[in-house]
C-alpha positions in Angstrom: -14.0 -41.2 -12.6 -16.7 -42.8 -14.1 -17.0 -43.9 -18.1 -19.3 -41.1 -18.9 -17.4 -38.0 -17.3 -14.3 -39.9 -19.1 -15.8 -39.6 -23.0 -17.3 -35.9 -22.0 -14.0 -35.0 -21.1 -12.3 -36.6 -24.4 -15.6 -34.8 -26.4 -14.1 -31.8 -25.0 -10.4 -32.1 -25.8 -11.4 -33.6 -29.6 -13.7 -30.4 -29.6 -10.7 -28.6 -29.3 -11.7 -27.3 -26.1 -10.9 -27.3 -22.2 -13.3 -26.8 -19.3 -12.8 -23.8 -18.1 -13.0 -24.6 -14.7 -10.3 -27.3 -15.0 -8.3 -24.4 -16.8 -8.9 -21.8 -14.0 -7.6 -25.2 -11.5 -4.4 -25.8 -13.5 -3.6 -22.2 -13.3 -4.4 -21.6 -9.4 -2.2 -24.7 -8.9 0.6 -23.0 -10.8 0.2 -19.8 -9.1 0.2 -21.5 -5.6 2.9 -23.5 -6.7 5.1 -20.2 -7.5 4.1 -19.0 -4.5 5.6 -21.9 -2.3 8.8 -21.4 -4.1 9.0 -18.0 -2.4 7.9 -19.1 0.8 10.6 -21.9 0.5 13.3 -19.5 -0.4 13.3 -18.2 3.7 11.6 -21.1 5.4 13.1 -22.7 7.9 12.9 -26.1 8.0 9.6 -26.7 9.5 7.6 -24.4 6.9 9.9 -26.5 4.3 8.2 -29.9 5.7 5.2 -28.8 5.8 5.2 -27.1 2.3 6.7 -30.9 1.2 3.8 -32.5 3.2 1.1 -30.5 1.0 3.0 -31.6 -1.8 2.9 -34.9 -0.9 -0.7 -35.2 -0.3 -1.5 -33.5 -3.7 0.9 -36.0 -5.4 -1.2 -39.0 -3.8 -4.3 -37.8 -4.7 -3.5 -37.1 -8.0 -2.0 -41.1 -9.1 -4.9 -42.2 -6.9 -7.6 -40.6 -9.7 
């Protein structure tokens, strides 16, 4: 991220604000993230790896930003 999205994005927080589209993100992420709770309540245990896989990935990306 460069130094200039960095300070718009602290603007917005001291503003007392969020982005909305990094709101409407956080909450598809939580609904998707319900969601594979269900799916992992009956999945056998390939649907469980690859549900862990995703997770993994978006894990990665995340401490690599």
């Amino acid at each position: 991220m460069e130094q200039k999205q960095v300070l718009e994005r602290v603007s917005k927080l001291d503003a007392g604000g969020h982005d909305p589209a990094e709101v409407n993100a956080w909450r598809a992420a939580r609904d998707q993230a319900v969601d594979d709770l269900d799916r992992l309540e009956d999945a056998d245990e390939d649907e469980t790896v690859r549900i862990a896989l995703v997770y993994a990935a978006r894990l990665k990306e995340l401490t690599e930003s």
